[in-house]
Structure formats: C-alpha cells, structure tokens
C-alpha positions as CSV (number, residue, x, y, z in Angstrom):
1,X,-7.3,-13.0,7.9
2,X,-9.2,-11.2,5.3
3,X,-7.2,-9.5,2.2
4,X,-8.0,-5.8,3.6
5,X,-7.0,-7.5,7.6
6,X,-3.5,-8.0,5.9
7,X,-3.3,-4.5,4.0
8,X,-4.0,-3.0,7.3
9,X,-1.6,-5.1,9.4
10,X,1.0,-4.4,6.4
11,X,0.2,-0.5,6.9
12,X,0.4,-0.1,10.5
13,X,3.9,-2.3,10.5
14,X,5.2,-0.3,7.9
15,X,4.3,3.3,10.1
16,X,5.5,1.6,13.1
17,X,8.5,0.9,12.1
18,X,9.7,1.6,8.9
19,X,11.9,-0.8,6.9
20,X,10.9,-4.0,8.9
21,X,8.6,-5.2,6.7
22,X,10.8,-7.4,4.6
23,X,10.0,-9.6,1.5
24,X,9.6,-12.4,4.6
25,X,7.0,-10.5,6.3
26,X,4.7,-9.9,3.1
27,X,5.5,-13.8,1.9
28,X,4.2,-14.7,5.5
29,X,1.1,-12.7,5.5
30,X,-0.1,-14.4,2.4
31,X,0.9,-17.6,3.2
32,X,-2.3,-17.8,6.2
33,X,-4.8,-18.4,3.0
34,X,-5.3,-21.7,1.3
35,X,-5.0,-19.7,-2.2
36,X,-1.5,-17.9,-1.5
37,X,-1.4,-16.1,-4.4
38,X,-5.2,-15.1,-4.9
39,X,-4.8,-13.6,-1.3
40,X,-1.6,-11.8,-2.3
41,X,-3.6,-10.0,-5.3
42,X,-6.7,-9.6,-2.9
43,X,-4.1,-8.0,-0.2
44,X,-2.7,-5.7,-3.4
45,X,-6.1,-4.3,-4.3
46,X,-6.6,-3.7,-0.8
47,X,-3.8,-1.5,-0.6
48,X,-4.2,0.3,-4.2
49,X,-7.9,1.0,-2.8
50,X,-6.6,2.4,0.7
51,X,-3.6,4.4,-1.4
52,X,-5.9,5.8,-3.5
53,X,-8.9,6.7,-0.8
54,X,-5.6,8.5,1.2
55,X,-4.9,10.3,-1.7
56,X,-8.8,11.1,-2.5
57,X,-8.7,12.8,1.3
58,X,-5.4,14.7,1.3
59,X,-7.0,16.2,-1.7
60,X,-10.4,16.9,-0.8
61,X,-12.4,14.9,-2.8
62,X,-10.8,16.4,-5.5
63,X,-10.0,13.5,-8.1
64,X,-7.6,16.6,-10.0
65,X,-5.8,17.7,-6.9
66,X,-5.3,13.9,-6.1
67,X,-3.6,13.3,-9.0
68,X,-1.2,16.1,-8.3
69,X,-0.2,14.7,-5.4
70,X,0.6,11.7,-6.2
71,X,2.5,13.2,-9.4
72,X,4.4,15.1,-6.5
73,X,5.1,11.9,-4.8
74,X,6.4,10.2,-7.9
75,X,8.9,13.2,-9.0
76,X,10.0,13.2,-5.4
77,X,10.6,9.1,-5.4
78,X,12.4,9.4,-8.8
79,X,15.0,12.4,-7.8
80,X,15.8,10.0,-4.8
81,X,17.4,8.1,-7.4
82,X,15.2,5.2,-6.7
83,X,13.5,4.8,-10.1
C-alpha cells in the first residue's frame, strides 16, 4: 500500500466513523512497508498535501482565503480547550 493508499484509507475511516482510528490503527497501517517509519512520513506528507489541497478548494483557489480558514479552524480547535 502506497503512502497516499494509507492517507486515504486513514481519511475515509476517520469520516466513517469518527474516533476509531486509534494510535493501533495508524501503527498498523505503517507497519505493511519494509521501512516503517519512511512510510509513516510518506503517509504524513500525504495527508499535509490532501489537507492543504481541501483547504486550497473550500477557498477557491484562493491561497489568502485558505489561510483564513484554517486560521478559523485553529481558533475554533484552541477554544475547545484542546491546545
């Protein structure tokens, strides 16, 4: 399984069903590669790259109004409490 296979699979678990995708889960999805930990920075690139392309489309193309967002995202993640 590829690096961006495993960000994907990690992706659609996660929407799926939230909260099931455990510390196990992701050790287990980088465990399939003969380099363990070259697949789990592979697999973390993926996801930056899919994150950030998400983020690119919610805002149009719009690198600014990207950027807002994900400022949005981050005030709303630390007022959770969960900084």
């Amino acid at each position: 399984m590829t690096p961006e296979d495993t960000a994907i699979a990690l992706l659609r678990a996660t929407l799926e069903a939230p909260g099931t995708v455990t510390d196990t889960v992701l050790i287990e999805a980088v465990m399939v590669s003969e380099d363990p930990q070259q697949h789990h920075l592979d697999t973390t690139k993926s996801l930056m790259r899919f994150c950030a392309g998400l983020l690119n489309l919610m805002g149009g193309n719009r690198p600014q109004v990207a950027l807002n967002i994900l400022e949005s995202i981050e005030s709303a993640y630390k007022t959770q409490g969960r900084d």
